[in-house]
N, C-alpha and C positions, 0 to 999 in steps of 0.2 A: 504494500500500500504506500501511496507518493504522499508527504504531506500536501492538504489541501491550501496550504498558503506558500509563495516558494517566490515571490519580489520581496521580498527582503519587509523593510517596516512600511513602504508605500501601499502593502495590502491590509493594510488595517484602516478602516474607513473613519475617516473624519467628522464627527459627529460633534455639534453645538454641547459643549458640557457647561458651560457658562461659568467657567474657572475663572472668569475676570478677578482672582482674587484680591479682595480688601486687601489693603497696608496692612491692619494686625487685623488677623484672621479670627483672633483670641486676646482679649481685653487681658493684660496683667500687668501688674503694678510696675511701675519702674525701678521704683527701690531695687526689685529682682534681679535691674540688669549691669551684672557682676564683670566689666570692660575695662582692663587697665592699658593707659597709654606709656612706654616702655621705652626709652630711646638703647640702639641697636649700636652695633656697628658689625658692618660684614663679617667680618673674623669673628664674632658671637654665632651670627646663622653657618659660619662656615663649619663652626665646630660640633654644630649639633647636625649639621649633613657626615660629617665626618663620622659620627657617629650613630648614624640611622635613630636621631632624636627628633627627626620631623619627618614624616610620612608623605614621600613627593610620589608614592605609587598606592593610595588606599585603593580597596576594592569597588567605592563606589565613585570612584574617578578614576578614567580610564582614557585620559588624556594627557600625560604627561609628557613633555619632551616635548612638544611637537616642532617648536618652532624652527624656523629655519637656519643654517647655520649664522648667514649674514644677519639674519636678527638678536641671534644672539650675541655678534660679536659688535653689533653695533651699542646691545646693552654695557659691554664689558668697556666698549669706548665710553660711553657716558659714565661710570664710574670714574674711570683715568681722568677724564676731564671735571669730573666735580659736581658734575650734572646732578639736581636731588632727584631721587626717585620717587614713585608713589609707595603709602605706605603697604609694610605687610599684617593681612591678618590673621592669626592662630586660632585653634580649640585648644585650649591648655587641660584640658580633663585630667588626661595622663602627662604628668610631669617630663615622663622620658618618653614620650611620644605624641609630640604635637600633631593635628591638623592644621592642613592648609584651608583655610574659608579663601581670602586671595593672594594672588602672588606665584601660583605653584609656577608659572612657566619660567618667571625671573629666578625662584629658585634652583632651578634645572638648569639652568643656564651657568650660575654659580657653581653648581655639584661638578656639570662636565666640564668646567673651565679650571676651578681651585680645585678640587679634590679629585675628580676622575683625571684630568689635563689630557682629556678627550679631544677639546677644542684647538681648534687652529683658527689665529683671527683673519675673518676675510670681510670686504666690502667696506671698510673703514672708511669715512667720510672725510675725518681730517686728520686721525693720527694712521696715517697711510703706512710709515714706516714700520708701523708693528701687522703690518698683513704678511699672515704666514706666521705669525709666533703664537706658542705655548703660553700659557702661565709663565713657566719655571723658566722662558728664553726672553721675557721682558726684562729692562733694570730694573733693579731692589726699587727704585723712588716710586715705579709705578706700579708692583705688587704692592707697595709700602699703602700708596691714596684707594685701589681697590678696598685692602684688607681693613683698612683704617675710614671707608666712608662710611658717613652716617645716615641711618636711618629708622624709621620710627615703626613701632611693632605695638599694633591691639589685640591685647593678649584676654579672652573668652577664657576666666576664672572655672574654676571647677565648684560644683553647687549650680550655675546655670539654668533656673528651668529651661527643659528643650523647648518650649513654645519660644519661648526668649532664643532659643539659636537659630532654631528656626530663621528666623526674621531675622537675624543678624545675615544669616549663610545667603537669604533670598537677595539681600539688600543688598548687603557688599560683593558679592562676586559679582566681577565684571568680566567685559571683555566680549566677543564672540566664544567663548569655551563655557559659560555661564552654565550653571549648574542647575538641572531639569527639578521639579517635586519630590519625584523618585528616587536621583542623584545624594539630592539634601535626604531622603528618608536615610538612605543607608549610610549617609556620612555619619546621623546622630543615633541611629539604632546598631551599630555595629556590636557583633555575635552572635548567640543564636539563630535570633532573626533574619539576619543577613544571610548568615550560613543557609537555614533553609531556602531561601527564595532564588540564590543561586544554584545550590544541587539540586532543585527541583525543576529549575526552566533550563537548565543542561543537562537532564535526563534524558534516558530514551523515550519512554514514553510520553514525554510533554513534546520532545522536539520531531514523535512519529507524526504527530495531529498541527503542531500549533509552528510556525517557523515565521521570524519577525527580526526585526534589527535588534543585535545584542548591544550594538555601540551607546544607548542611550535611554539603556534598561528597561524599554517598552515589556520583554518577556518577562522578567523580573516584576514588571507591573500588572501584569495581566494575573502571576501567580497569586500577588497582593490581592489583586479584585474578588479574587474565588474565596481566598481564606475572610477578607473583610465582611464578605456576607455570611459564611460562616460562623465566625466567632459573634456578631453580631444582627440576629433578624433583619430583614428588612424595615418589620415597624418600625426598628428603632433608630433607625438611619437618620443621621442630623448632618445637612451640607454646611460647608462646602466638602466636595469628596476627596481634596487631597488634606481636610483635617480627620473625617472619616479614613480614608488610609493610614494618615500619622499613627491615630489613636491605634487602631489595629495592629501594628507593624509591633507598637508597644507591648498588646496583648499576646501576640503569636511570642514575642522572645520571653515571656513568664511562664509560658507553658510548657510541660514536660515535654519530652523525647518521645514517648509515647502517644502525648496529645500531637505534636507536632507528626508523626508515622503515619498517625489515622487522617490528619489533611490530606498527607500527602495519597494516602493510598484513596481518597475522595475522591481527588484532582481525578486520579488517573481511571478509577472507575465512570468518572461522568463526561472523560475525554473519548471512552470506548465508546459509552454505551451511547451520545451525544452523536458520534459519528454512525452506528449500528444505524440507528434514527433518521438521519438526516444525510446521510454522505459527504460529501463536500461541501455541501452548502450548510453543516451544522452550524454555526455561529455568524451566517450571512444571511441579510436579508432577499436575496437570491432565491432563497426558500421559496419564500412570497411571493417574490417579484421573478421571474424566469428570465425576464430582459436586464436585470438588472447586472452587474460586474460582480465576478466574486471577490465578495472584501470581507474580512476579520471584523466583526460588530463587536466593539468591547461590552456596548449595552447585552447586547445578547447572550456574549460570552458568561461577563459575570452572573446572569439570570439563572443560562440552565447548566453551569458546572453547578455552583452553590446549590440549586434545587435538586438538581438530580443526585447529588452525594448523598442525599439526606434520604431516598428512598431504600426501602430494603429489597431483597432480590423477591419475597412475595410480591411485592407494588410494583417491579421490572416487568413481573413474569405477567399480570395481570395487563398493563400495557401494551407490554409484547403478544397478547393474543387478541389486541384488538387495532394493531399499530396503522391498519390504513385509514381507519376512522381521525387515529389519533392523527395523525400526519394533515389527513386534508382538515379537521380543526385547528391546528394550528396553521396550517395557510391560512385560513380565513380568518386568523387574528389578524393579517397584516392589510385587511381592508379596511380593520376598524382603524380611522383618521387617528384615535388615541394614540393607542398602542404602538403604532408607528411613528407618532411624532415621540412616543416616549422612550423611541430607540433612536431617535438621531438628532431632535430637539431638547436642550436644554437639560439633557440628559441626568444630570448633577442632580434637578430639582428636585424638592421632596415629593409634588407631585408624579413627577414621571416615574421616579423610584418606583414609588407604590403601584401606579399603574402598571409597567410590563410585570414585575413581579409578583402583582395579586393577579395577570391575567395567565401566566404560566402556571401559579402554584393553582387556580383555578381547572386546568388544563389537568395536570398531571393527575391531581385529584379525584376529577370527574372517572379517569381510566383506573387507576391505581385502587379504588375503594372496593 
């Protein structure tokens, strides 16, 4: 069997989530937000790259290095030259192992030039004479202004509430590398959590059904979606959905090894039985619509993975002996204007929530009892 998505993350359809999200997502006190300003000097971050005390490769950034070499040597110009930099930002949670909120590219820049001496400087603008050198083949004066310039570091105290990093990580990283919802979930949920949502969306059995860009953790998010309505009903869904993901991402790393297996063996039972069902068009509205393109419906995904884990193999079997009925019923959801708008309109809202989800567990029901 081919997976039925195979363009990479362009097969996941675009649908109105109305994510426009507010500044603070979540009202908290400021007193809470624990931000010291720290003056630096190179030779301070160079010793903690030296010592793998900063994290320029976490798992939920996967854009490190990128830059090109002439950009980088053009940064390593602007140091010799005096030029101030912008500042950098940290997660200080862990003392001997910072995050990068921003900065990581200038860091990397730093690591292969002083301590890997990976770099060779090229494209120099005005210190022309040093194109082609090392670190270690400049003179001392101008390792000396590198090692010795300054610069100012906001260092994110440990006690932080995460709604407070949150909004720090949204806010200040910049650049075009800017860091996605999902990006920032995993940067502040790191372990458990993390752990599961990656060896789950590089599984076999997720990547037999489900195939989507890894670059920017779309599959990673999809597994979030299944477990978020898991761990929490539908009723009780309160938008926006990437504070409903946050909170969940929290609950899944509390949970045992055990709770965390039975997700997992959910996913995979309602990635089968979903496709048993539906064939390629299981989580497209294609279903429906026979002219329509097949695309990856997250709305639909998260619906009927979460709904269908939760049946037992008597409520399969009862289904399954009635499944052309079931099938042309749910086609004929997607005439109703709701239900339709409530998979690619606004999708986030508490209204639509409720709607596709009280009209599937409606569906199953009716067959299942």
């Amino acid at each position: 069997m081919q997976p039925q998505y195979t363009e990479d993350q362009e097969n996941l359809e675009h649908t109105d989530e109305s994510e426009v999200e507010i500044e603070i997502r979540e009202p908290f006190d400021p007193k809470d937000i624990n931000i010291t300003v720290e003056p630096k000097t190179m030779d301070n971050l160079v010793q903690r790259l030296k010592y793998d005390e900063i994290d320029l490769d976490p798992d939920f950034q996967r854009k490190g290095n990128l830059w090109a070499r002439d950009v980088q040597s053009r940064l390593i110009e602007s140091l010799m030259l005096r030029f101030p930099l912008p500042a950098f930002y940290f997660d200080a949670e862990s003392e001997d192992n910072w995050l990068v909120v921003d900065g990581l590219q200038r860091l990397w820049t730093l690591k292969n030039f002083v301590v890997d001496k990976t770099l060779r400087l090229s494209g120099l603008e005005i210190l022309k004479d040093y194109n082609g050198k090392t670190y270690d083949e400049l003179p001392r004066p101008m390792q000396r202004r590198i090692m010795e310039t300054q610069v100012t570091a906001y260092i994110i105290k440990p006690g932080t509430p995460r709604s407070v990093k949150y909004n720090v990580f949204r806010r200040i990283n910049t650049g075009g590398l800017t860091l996605n919802p999902m990006e920032i979930r995993h940067a502040l949920n790191q372990g458990p959590a993390a752990v599961f949502l990656k060896e789950v969306s590089e599984s076999e059995f997720f990547n037999q059904y489900i195939t989507t860009s890894d670059k920017r953790m779309a599959d990673r998010e999809l597994v979030l979606r299944y477990v978020a309505f898991r761990l929490t009903p539908y009723p009780q869904f309160e938008k926006p959905m990437s504070s409903f993901l946050d909170k969940n991402m929290e609950k899944l790393g509390k949970l045992t090894d055990a709770e965390r297996t039975n997700l997992a063996d959910g996913l995979e039972k309602a990635l089968k039985v979903s496709f048993d069902w539906f064939g390629r068009h299981q989580f497209s509205r294609s279903f429906g619509h026979p002219d329509y393109r097949l695309l990856l419906n997250g709305a639909l995904y998260e619906v009927w993975t979460s709904q269908i884990a939760r049946l037992s193999d008597e409520q399969l079997a009862k289904i399954n002996e009635q499944l052309d009925n079931f099938r042309n019923d749910y086609r004929r959801l997607f005439t109703s204007e709701t239900f339709d708008n409530a998979v690619t309109r606004a999708t986030s809202d508490y209204n639509a929530v409720q709607a596709r989800f009280g009209a599937v567990e409606s569906l199953l029901n009716k067959y299942s009892q």
